[in-house]
C-alpha positions in Angstrom: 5.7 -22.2 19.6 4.5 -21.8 15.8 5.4 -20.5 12.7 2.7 -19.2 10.5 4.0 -19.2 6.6 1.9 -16.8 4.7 1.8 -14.7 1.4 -0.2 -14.8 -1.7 -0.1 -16.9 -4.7 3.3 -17.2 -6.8 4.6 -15.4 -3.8 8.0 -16.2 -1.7 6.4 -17.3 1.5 7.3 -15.3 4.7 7.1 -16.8 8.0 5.8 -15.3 11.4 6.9 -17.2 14.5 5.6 -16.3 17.9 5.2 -17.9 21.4 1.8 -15.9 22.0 -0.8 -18.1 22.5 -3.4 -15.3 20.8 -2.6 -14.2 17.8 -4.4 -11.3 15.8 -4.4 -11.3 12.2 -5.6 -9.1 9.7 -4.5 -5.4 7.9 -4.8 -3.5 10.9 -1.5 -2.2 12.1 -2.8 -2.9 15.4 -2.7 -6.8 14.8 0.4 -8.8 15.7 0.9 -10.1 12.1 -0.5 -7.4 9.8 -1.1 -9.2 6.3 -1.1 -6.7 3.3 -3.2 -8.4 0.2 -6.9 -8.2 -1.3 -9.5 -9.2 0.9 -8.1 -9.3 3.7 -10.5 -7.5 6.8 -8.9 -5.3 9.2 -9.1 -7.2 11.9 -9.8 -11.0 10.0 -9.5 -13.8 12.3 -7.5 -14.5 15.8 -5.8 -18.1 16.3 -5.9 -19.0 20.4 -4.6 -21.9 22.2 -7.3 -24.1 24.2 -6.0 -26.9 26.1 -3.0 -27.5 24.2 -4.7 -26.7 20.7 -5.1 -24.2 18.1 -8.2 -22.9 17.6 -9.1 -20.1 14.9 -11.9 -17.8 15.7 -13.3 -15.5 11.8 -14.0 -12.2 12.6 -14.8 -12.0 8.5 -15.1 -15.7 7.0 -11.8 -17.3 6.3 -11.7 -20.9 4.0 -9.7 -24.0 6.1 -8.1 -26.2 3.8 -10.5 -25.0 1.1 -13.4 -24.8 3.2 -15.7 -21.8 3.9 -15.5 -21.1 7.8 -17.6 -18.7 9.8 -17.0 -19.8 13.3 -14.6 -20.9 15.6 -12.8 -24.4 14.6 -10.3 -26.0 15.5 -7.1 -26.1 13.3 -3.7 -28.1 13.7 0.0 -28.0 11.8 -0.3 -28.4 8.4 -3.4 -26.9 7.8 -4.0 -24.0 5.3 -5.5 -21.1 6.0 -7.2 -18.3 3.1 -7.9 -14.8 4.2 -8.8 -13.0 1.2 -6.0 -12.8 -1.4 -3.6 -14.5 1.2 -2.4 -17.8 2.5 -1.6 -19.0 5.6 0.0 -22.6 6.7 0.1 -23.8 10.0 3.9 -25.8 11.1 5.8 -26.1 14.6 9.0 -24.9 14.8 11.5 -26.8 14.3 15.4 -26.7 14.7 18.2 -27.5 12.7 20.9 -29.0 14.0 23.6 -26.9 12.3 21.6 -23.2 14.2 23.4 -24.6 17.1 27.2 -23.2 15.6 25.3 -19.8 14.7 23.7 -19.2 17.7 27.3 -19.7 19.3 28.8 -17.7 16.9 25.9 -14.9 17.3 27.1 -14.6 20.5 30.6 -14.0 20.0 30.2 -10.4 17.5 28.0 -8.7 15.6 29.7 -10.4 12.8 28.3 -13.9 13.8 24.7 -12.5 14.5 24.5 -11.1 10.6 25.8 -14.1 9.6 22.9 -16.0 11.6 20.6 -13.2 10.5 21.1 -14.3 6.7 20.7 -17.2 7.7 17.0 -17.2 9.3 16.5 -15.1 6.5 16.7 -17.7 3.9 14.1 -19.6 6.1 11.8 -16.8 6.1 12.1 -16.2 9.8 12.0 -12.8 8.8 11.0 -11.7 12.5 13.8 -13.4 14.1 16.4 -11.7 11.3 14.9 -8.2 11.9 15.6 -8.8 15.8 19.2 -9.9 15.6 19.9 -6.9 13.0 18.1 -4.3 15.3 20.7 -5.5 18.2 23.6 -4.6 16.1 22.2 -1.7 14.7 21.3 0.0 18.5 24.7 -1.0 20.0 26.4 1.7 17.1 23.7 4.3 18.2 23.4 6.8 21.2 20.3 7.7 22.9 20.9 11.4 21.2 20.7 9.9 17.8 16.8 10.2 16.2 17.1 6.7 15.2 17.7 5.5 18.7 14.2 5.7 20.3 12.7 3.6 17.5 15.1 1.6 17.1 15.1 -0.1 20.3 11.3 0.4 20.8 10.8 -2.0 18.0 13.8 -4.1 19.3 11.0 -4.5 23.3 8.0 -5.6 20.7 10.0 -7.9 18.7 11.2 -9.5 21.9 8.1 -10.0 23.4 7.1 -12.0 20.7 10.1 -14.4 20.4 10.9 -17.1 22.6 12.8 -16.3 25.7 14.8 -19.5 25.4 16.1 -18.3 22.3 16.9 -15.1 23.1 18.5 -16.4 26.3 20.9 -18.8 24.1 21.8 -15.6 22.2 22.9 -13.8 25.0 26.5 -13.4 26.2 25.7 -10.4 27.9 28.6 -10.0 30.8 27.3 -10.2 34.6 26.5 -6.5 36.1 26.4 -5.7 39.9 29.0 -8.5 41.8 29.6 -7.4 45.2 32.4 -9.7 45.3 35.2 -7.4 43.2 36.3 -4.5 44.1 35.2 -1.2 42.5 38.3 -0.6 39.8 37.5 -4.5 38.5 34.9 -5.2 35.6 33.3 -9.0 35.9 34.6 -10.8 33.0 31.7 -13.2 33.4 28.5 -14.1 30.6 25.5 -15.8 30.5 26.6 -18.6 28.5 29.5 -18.9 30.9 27.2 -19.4 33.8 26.2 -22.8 35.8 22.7 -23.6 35.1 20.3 -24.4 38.1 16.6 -25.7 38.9 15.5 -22.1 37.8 15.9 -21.3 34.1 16.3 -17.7 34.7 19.2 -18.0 37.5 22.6 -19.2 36.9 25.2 -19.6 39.5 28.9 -17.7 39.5 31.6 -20.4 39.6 34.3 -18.1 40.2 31.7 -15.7 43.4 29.1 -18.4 43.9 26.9 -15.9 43.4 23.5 -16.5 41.9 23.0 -14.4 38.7 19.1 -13.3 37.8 18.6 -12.9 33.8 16.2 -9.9 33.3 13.3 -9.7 31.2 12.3 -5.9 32.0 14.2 -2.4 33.1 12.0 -3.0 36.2 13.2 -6.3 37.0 17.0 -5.2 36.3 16.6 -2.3 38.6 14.8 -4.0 41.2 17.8 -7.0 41.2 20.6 -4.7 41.1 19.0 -2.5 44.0 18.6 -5.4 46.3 22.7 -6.1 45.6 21.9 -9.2 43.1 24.1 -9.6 40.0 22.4 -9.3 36.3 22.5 -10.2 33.1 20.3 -8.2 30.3 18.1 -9.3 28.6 18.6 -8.7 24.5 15.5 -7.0 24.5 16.7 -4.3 27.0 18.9 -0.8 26.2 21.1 -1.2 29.3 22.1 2.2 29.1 18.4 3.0 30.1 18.5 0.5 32.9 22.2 2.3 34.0 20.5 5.4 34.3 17.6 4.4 36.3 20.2 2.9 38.8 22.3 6.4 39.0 18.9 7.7 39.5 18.7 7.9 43.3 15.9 4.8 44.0 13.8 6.5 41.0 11.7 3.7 39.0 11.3 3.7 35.8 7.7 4.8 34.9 6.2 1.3 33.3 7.8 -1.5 31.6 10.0 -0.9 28.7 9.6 -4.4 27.7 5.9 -5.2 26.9 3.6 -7.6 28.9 1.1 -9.6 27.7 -1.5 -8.1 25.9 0.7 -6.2 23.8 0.5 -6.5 19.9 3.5 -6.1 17.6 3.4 -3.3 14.9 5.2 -4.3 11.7 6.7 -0.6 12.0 7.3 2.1 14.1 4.1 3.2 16.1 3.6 5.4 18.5 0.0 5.0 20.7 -1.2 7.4 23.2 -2.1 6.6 26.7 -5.5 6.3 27.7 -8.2 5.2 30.3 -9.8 2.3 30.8 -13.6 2.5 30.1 -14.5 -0.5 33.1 -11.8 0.7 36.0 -10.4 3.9 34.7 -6.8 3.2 35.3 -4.4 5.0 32.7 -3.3 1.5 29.9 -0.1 2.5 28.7 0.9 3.2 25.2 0.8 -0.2 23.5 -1.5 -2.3 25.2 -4.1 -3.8 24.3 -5.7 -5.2 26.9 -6.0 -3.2 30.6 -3.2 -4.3 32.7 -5.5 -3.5 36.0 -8.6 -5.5 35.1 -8.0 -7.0 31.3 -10.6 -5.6 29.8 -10.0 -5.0 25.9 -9.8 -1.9 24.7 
């Protein structure tokens, strides 16, 4: 994991942090952190992991620690990075010990993830913020509402560039599907409240002994809960989507709500359009970047 701190001189920094290991920098709306300032290319520069470090390839010469650079180099924590009017430092995440009471407290209400929202905020983990204020504000909305649709769009593409560990730690989502109570009962069970086990995304029921799966995607909720598994959702999922699909006679939902790899993360709302992949020709769904068939870039 990494945070990237960036902004322009005299500026507050912000902070970007991500578990991508490419990351795509530049104006373009297309990049996964879009940086607004003077000078700064479209599409600048793209930071890669290889074999356990960061390199940074220029598309548009970039200075490293003050230091013209027109190929790829590689760059560690602490390093500063200059793309045009903008500056960007280099640091691993690191946790305080105090986030430990707010993440417990995140889970409890939408109170305690506000609270923890401010909180990051003051950090400049303005990505993180964004995510836990999008939860509270698509839990108040209804698929009729106009705002719903982009809401929780935004909510899949900020997911898929946090770390699953911490939005697992965030979730007290209650255990769907038990076989184990009859029909007029509700499980009163959560993820927090489960046993852990050798698996990170299973838990184990001490009350059923069931195993419990914690789903990433819509797809992998509905094919769990259609092979009679119990669930839990992941934040990053509208469950009222993945409850219709269920009703929905053995229909699957048509592609992954929650993106794959590949996928970049607008700083707004953006639709794409479909199109076809100019090696294989399969259809790359709205949002990717890359062909899910064959990888090439499109």
């Amino acid at each position: 994991m990494i945070e990237i701190h960036f902004g322009a001189e005299q500026e507050t920094l912000r902070t970007f942090t991500t578990v991508l290991e490419q990351i795509t920098i530049g104006a373009d709306a297309r990049c996964n952190l879009q940086l607004g300032g003077e000078g700064v290319a479209g599409f600048h520069c793209r930071l890669w992991r290889h074999e356990g470090r960061w390199v940074v390839t220029p598309e548009v010469p970039i200075a490293v620690n003050g230091h013209p650079l027109d190929q790829p180099a590689y760059v560690g924590f602490g390093d500063r990075l200059q793309l045009g009017s903008i500056s960007l430092l280099l640091k691993p995440m690191v946790a305080e010990p105090v986030e430990d009471d707010l993440v417990a407290n995140a889970r409890e209400d939408a109170v305690g993830r506000s609270v923890y929202a401010d909180w990051l905020e003051e950090r400049g983990q303005w990505d993180r913020a964004e995510f836990l204020r999008l939860t509270v504000a698509a839990a108040e909305l209804t698929p009729e509402d106009p705002r719903f649709a982009d809401t929780t769009t935004r909510i899949q593409k900020l997911a898929a560039c946090l770390d699953e560990a911490w939005r697992m730690r965030l979730s007290s989502n209650s255990v769907e599907g038990c076989t184990q109570l009859r029909r007029e009962f509700t499980c009163n069970m959560t993820w927090d409240r489960l046993d852990p086990t050798a698996d990170p995304f299973v838990r184990s029921c001490s009350a059923c002994k069931s195993s419990v799966h914690y789903c990433r995607s819509d797809i992998e909720a509905t094919r769990h809960a259609s092979e009679g598994r119990c669930i839990v959702l992941d934040l990053g999922i509208d469950p009222r989507m993945v409850r219709r699909e269920r009703r929905s006679a053995g229909r699957e939902p048509v592609g992954p709500s929650v993106p794959m790899p590949g996928m970049y993360l607008p700083p707004s709302f953006v639709t794409l359009p479909e199109r076809t992949c100019s090696r294989c020709n399969t259809m790359v769904p709205a949002g990717f970047r890359f062909c899910p068939s064959c990888g090439m870039l499109s």
